[in-house]
Backbone atoms as SQL, in Angstrom:
CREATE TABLE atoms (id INTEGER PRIMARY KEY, chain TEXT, resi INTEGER, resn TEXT, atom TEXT, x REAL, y REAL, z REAL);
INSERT INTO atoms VALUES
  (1, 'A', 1, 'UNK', 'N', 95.701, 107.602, 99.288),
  (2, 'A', 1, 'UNK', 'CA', 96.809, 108.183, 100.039),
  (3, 'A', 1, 'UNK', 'C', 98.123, 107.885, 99.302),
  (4, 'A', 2, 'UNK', 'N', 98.664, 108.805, 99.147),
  (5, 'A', 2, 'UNK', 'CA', 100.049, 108.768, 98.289),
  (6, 'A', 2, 'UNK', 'C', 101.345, 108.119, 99.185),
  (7, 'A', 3, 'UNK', 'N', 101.941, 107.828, 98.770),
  (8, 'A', 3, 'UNK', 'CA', 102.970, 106.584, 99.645),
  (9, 'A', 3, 'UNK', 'C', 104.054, 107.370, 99.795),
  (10, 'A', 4, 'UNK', 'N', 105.050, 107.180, 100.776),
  (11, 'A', 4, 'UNK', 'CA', 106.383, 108.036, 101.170),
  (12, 'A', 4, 'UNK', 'C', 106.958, 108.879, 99.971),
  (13, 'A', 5, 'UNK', 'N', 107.431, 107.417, 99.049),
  (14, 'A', 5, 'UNK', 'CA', 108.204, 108.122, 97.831),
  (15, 'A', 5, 'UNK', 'C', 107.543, 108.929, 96.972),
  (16, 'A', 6, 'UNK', 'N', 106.487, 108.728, 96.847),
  (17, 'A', 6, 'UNK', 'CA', 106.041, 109.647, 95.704),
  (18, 'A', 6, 'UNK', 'C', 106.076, 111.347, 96.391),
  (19, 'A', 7, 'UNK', 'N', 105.072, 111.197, 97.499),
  (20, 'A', 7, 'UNK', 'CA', 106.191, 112.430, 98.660),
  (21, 'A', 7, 'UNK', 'C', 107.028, 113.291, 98.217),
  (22, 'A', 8, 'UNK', 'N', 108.316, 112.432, 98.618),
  (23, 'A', 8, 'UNK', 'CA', 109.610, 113.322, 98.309),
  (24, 'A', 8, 'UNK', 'C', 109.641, 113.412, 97.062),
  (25, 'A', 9, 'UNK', 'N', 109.141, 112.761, 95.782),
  (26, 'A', 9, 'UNK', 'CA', 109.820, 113.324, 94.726),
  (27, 'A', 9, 'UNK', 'C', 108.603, 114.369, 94.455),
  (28, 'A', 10, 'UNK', 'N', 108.213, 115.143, 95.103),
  (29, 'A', 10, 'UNK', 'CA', 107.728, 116.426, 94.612),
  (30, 'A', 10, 'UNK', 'C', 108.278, 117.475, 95.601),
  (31, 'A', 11, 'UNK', 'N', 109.419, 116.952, 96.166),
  (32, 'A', 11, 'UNK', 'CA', 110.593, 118.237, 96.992),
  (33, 'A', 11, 'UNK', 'C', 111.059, 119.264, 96.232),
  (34, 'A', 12, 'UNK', 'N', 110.632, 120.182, 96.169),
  (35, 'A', 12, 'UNK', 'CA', 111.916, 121.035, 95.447),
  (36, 'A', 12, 'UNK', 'C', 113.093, 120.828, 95.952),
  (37, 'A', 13, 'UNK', 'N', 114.246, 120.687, 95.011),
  (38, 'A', 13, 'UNK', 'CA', 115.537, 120.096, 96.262),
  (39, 'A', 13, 'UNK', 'C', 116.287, 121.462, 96.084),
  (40, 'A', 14, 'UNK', 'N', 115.824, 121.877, 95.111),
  (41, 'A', 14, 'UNK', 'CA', 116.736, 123.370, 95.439),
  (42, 'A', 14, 'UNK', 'C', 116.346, 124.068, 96.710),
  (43, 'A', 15, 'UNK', 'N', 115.568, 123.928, 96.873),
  (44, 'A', 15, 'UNK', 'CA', 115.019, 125.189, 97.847),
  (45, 'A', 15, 'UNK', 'C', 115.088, 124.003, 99.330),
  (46, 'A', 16, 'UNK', 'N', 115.845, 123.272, 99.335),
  (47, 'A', 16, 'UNK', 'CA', 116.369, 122.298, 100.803),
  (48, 'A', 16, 'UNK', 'C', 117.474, 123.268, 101.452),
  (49, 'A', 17, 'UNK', 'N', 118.375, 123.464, 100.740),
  (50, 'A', 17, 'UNK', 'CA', 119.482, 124.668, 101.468),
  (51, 'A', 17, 'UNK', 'C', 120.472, 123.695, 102.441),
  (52, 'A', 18, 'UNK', 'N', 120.538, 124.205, 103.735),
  (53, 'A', 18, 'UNK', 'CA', 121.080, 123.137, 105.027),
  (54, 'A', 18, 'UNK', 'C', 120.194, 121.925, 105.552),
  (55, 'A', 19, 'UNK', 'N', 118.505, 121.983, 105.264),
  (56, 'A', 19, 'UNK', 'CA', 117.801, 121.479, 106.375),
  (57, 'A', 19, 'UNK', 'C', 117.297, 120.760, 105.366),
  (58, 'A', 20, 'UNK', 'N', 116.806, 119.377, 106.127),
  (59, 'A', 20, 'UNK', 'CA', 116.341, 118.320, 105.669),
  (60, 'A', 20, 'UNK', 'C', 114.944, 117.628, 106.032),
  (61, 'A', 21, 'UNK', 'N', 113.979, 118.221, 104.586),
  (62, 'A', 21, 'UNK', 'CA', 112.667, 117.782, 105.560),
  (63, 'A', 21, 'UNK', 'C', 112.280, 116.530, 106.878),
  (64, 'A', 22, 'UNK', 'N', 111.625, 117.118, 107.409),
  (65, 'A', 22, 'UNK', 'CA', 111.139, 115.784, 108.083),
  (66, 'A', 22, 'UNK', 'C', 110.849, 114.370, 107.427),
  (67, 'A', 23, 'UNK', 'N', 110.064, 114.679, 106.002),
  (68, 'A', 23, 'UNK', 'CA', 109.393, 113.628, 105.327),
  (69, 'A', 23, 'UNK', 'C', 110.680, 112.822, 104.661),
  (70, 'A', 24, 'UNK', 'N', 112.072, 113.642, 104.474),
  (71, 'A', 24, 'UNK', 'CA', 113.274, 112.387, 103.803),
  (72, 'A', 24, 'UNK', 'C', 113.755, 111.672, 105.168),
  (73, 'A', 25, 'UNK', 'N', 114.069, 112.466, 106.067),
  (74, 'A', 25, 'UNK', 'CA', 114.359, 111.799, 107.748),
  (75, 'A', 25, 'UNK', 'C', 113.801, 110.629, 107.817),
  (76, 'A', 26, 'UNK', 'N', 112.078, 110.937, 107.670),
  (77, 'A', 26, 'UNK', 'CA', 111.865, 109.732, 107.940),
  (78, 'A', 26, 'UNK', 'C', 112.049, 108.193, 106.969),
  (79, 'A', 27, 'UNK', 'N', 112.273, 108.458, 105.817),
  (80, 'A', 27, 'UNK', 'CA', 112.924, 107.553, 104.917),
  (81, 'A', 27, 'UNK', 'C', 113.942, 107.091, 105.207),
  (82, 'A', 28, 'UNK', 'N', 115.212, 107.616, 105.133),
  (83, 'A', 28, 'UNK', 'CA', 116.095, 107.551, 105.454),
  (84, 'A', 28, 'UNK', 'C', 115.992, 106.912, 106.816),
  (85, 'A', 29, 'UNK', 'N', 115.498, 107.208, 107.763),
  (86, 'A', 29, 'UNK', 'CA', 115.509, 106.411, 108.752),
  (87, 'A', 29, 'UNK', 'C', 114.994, 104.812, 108.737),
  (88, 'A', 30, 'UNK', 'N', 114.177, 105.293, 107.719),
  (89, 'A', 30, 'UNK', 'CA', 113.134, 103.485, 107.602),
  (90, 'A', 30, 'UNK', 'C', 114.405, 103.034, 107.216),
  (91, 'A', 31, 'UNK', 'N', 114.856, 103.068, 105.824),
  (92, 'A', 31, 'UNK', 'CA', 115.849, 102.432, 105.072),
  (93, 'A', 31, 'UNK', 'C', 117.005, 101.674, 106.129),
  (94, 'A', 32, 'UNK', 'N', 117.306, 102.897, 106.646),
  (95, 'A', 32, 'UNK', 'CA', 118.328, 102.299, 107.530),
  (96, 'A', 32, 'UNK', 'C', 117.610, 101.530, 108.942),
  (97, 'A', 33, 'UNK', 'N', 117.012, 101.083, 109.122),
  (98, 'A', 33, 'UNK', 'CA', 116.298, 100.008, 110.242),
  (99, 'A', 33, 'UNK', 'C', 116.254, 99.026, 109.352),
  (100, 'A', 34, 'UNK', 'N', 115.885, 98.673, 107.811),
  (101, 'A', 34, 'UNK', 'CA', 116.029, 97.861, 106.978),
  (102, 'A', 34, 'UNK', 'C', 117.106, 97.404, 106.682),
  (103, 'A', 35, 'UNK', 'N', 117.960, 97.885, 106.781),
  (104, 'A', 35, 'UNK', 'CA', 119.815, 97.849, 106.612),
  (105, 'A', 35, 'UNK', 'C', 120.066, 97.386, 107.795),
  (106, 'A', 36, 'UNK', 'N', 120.142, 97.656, 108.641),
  (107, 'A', 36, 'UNK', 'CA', 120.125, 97.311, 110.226),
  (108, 'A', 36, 'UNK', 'C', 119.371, 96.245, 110.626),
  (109, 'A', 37, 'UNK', 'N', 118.334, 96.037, 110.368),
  (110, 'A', 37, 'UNK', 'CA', 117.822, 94.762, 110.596),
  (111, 'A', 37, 'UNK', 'C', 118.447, 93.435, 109.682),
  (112, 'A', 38, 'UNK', 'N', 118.782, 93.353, 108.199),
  (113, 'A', 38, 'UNK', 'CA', 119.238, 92.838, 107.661),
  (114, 'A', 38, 'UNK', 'C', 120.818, 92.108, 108.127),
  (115, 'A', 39, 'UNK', 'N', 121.822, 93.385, 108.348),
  (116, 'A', 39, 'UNK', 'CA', 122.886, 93.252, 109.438),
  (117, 'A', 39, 'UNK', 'C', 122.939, 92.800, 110.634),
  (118, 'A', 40, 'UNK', 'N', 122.100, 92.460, 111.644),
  (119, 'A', 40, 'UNK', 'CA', 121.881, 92.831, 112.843),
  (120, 'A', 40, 'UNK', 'C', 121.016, 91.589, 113.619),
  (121, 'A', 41, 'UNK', 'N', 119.806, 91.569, 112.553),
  (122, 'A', 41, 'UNK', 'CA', 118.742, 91.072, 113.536),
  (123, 'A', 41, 'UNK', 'C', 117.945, 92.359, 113.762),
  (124, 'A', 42, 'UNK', 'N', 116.240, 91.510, 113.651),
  (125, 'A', 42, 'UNK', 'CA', 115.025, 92.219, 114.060),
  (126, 'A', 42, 'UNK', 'C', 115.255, 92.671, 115.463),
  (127, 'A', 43, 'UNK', 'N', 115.965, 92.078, 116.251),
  (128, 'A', 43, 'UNK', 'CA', 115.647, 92.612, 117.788),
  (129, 'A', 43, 'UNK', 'C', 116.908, 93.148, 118.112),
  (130, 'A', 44, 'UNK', 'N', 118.283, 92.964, 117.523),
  (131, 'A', 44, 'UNK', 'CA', 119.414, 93.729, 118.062),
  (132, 'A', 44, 'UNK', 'C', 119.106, 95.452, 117.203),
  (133, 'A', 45, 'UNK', 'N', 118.250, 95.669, 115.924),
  (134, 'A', 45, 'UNK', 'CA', 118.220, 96.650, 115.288),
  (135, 'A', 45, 'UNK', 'C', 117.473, 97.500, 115.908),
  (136, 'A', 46, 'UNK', 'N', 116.537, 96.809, 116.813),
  (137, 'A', 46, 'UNK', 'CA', 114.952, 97.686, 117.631),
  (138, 'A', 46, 'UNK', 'C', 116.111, 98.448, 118.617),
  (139, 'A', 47, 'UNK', 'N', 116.782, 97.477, 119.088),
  (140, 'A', 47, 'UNK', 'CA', 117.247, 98.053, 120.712),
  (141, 'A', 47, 'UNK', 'C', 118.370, 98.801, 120.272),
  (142, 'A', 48, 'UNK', 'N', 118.936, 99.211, 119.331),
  (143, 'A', 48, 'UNK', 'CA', 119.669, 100.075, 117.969),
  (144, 'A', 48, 'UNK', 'C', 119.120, 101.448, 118.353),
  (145, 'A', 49, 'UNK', 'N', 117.929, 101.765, 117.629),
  (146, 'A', 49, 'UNK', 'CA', 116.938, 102.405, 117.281),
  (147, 'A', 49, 'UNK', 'C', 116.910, 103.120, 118.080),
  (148, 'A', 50, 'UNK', 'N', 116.449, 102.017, 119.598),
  (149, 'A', 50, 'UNK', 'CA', 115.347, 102.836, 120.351),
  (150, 'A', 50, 'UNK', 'C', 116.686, 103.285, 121.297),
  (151, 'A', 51, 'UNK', 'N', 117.762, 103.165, 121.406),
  (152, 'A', 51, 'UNK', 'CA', 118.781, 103.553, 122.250),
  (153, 'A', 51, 'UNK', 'C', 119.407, 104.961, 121.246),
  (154, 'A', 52, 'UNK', 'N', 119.130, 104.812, 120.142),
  (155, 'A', 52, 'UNK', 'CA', 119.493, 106.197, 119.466),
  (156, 'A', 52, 'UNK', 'C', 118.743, 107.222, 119.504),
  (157, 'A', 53, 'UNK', 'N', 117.357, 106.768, 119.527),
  (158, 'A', 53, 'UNK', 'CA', 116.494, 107.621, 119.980),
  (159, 'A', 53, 'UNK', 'C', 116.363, 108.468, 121.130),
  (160, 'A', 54, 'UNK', 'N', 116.737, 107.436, 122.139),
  (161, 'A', 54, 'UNK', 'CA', 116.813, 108.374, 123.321),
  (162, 'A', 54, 'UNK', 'C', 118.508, 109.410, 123.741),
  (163, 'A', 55, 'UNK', 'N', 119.296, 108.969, 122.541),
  (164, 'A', 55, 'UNK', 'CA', 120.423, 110.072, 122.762),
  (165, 'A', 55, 'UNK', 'C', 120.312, 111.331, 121.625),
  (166, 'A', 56, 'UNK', 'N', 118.954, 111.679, 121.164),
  (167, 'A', 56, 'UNK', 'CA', 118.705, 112.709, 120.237),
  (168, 'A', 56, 'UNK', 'C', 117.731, 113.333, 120.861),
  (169, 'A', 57, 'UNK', 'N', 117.547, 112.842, 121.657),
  (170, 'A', 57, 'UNK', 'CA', 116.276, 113.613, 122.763),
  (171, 'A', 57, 'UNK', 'C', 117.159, 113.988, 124.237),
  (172, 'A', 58, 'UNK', 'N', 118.051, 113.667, 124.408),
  (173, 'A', 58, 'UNK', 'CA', 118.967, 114.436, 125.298),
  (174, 'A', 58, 'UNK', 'C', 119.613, 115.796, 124.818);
């Protein structure tokens, strides 16, 4: 099974336009829970997360 990054680097990035696959989202999202946890704390970064989560689903 091929791992996240190797993934995206077979994006065509030309052909991205406005929209941003799902598969960099979710990178980008890891990264930043890693950044956030680092800053933050393991448990102030979860309750971060999971409170952002539920204002993107509103």
């Amino acid at each position: 099974m091929e791992d996240i990054l190797s993934q995206i680097s077979k994006v065509k990035r030309d052909k991205l336009g406005t929209d941003i696959p799902i598969l960099i989202f979710r990178v980008l999202r890891h990264y930043t829970n890693v950044y956030a946890s680092d800053l933050l704390g393991e448990r102030a970064s979860n309750i971060l997360f999971i409170n952002a989560g539920k204002a993107l689903g509103e």
